[in-house]
DOSE-688948 format. One record per residue (C-alpha): residue in one letter; y, x, z. Coordinates in steps of 0.5 Angstrom, whole numbers, plus 500, padded with zeros to 3 digits. Each point is the difference from the previous one (the first is absolute). Example, Ala and Ser with C-alpha at 12.3 -4.5 7.8 and 13.67 -1.06 7.14 Angstrom:
<nodes>
a491525516 s507502498 
</nodes>
This chain:
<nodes>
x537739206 x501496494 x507499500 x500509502 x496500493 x505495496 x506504502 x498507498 x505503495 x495503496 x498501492 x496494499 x493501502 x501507502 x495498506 x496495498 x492500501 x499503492 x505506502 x500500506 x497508503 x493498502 x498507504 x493496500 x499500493 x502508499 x495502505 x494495497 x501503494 x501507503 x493499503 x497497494 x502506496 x498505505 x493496499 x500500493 x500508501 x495500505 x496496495 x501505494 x499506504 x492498500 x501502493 x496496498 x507494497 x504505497 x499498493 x500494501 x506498505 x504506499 x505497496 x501494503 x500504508 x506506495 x504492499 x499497507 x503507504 x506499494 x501493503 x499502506 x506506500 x505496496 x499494505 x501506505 x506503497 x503493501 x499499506 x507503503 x504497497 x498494502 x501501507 x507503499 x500492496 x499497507 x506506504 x504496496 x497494500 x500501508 x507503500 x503493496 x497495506 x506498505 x494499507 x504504506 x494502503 x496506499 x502502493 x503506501 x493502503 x496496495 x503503493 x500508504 x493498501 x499498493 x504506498 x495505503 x494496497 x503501493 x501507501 x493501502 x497495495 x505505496 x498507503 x491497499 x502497494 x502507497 x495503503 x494495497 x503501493 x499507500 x494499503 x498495496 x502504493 x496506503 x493495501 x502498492 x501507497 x493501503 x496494498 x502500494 x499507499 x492498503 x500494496 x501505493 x496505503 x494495501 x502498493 x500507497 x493500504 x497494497 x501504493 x497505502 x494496502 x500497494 x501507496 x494503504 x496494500 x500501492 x500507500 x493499505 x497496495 x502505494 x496504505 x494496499 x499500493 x497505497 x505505496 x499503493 x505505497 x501502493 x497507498 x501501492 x504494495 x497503493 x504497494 x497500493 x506501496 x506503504 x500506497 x497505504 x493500500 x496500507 x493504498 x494502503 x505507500 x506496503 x501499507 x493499503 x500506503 x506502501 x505500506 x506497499 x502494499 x501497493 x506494498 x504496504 x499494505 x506496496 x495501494 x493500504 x498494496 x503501495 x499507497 x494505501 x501502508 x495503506 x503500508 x496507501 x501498508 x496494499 x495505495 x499504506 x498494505 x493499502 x498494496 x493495502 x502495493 x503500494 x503495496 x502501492 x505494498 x501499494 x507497498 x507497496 x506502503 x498501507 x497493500 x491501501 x496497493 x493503503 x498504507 x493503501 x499504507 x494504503 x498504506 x500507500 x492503502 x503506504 x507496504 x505504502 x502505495 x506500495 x501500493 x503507500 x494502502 x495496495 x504502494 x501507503 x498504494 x497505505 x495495503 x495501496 x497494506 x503495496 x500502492 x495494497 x499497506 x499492501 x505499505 x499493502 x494495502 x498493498 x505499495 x505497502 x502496506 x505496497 x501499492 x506495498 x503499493 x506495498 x498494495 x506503496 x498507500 x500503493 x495506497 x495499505 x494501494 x501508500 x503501507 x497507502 x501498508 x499492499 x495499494 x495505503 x496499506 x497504505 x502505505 x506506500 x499505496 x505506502 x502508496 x494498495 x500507495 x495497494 x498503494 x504504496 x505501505 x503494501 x502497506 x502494503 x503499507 x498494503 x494495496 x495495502 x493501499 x498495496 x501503495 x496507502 x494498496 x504501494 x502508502 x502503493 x505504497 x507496500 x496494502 x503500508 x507496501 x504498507 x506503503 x502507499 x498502495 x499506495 x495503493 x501507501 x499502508 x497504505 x499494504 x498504507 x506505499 x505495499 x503503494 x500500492 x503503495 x501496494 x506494503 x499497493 x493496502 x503497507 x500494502 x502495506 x496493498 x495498494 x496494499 x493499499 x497501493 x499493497 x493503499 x500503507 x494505496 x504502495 x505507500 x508497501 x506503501 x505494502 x505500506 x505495503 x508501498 x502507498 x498505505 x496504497 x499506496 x503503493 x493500497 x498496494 x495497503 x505495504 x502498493 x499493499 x497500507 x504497505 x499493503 x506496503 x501501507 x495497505 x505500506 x502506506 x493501504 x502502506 x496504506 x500497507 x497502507 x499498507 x496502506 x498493502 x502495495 x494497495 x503495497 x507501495 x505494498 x498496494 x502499493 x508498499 x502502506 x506506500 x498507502 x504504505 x499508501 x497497507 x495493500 x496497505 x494497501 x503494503 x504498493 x494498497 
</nodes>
């Protein structure tokens, strides 16, 4: 046989060992395909050999595509060889083998191409599905934490002026969420939505220098419903208990000596009506033993009111945010920034701005994030 083999008239090495169509080999790697399959379907080896398993069926079609031709490379090297015996029944039985390796070959690419399609489209899916996972992992953890919304941003100097007649009781909205932070603003949805704590924040441009937080005595009831002039339940009513449950001021908090919420201890006050008919919406009642005309400042306020009614005729003495008297006894009429009344009591009287105080709640969050970090329409409790 081994002259047979050196007389072959062939291209060189077109059947030597390395060429030569190894119908065993095709079938190892068929079937180590198909268990690689078999081992990814149990899903648990997608992710980790889905690429090399796409790469493995890619070789394995295109060795497969080759095939044919190969046997028609050994017709011809059949058809070439001089032997007298039986070549015309070898080369046809070559012939018919080739045309079916042809017809299989054909028939397992489609195939295969089909397997392909659909793995790479369980591949992405699955892909698609660790994202998601990924998504709502992180969304149930933001389900975990305690969320609180922004009711009511008050900016001292923006050219309106949020006081104790302005906004509180009313039933729309007022401002923006572009300018939420930024300017005067109240979310009348969040206003009406039961709330069990409330977080005053004071801060520079959306990012926190103080924050006090208290539970509400009676849970569940919104603020519309307690600044609502009609419910009298509410008018000079200590709404909180304990003092606050959490009290944080920024090492770089400026104008803390005459804050009206954060130099001042004691609980919430809200719809104070005093003497003389001023009023202030939201205090703290470490100032109450000091009741007197003139002499209650906090949020929201007003010189000449019907506190109870909500109303006032007199817009030239309205005022959104004041200080605290350097001598806290004493009669003072100084506000923060320019929202205030025409009066001339407001002359030579204004302080720089503190910051925005911004109002928030929450059902079930008890702790605000602290100083330096940014506020957002929504916070939560797990960003602390």
């Amino acid at each position: 046989s081994s002259g047979i083999n050196a007389e072959w008239p062939l291209r060189p090495g077109i059947l030597d060992s390395a060429q030569r169509p190894n119908i065993m080999m095709l079938s190892i790697k068929l079937l180590s395909f198909l268990l690689a399959i078999a081992n990814v379907a149990e899903g648990s080896t997608i992710n980790r050999n889905g690429s090399s398993l796409m790469s493995s069926l890619k070789d394995f079609r295109e060795t497969l595509v080759d095939q044919p031709s190969k046997f028609f490379d050994l017709e011809l090297a059949i058809n070439n060889l001089n032997l007298e015996k039986n070549t015309s029944t070898l080369n046809d039985e070559i012939t018919a083998f080739r045309k079916d390796m042809t017809k299989i070959s054909g028939e397992l690419q489609d195939e295969l191409f089909d397997i392909e399609h659909t793995l790479n489209s369980i591949f992405n899916e699955d892909a698609d599905k660790d994202e998601d996972a990924d998504e709502d992992e992180d969304a149930d953890e933001d389900a975990d934490c305690p969320k609180w919304k922004l009711g009511m941003n008050l900016n001292p100097d923006d050219g309106a002026i949020m006081d104790y007649t302005n906004g509180w009781s009313s039933t729309t909205s007022i401002g923006t969420e572009a300018e939420a932070l930024t300017k005067d603003y109240k979310n009348q949805s969040v206003w009406t939505q039961p709330a069990n704590y409330i977080s005053i924040v004071r801060q520079q441009t959306g990012i926190i220098d103080a924050v006090k937080v208290f539970k509400f005595l009676k849970g569940g009831v919104s603020l519309f419903t307690m600044f609502n002039s009609s419910d009298s339940d509410y008018y000079n009513k200590v709404v909180t208990g304990g003092g606050p449950i959490q009290f944080n001021i920024g090492t770089a908090a400026p104008y803390m000596s005459d804050d009206p919420i954060f130099s001042v201890a004691g609980d919430l006050l809200f719809n104070y009506g005093g003497f003389d008919n001023d009023g202030v919406r939201i205090a703290l009642t470490g100032i109450v033993p000091l009741f007197s005309s003139d002499k209650f400042h906090g949020l929201g306020g007003h010189l000449v009111c019907d506190a109870k009614a909500g109303t006032s005729s007199r817009p030239d003495v309205a005022q959104e945010v004041d200080v605290l008297c350097p001598d806290i006894a004493a009669t003072c009429y100084t506000v923060q920034g320019g929202d205030h009344g025409s009066h001339s009591v407001y002359t030579d009287n204004t302080a720089p701005v503190h910051g925005n105080y911004a109002i928030y709640i929450s059902q079930d969050a008890t702790r605000f994030p602290e100083p330096g970090q940014q506020l957002q329409l929504e916070m939560t409790q797990c960003e602390d």
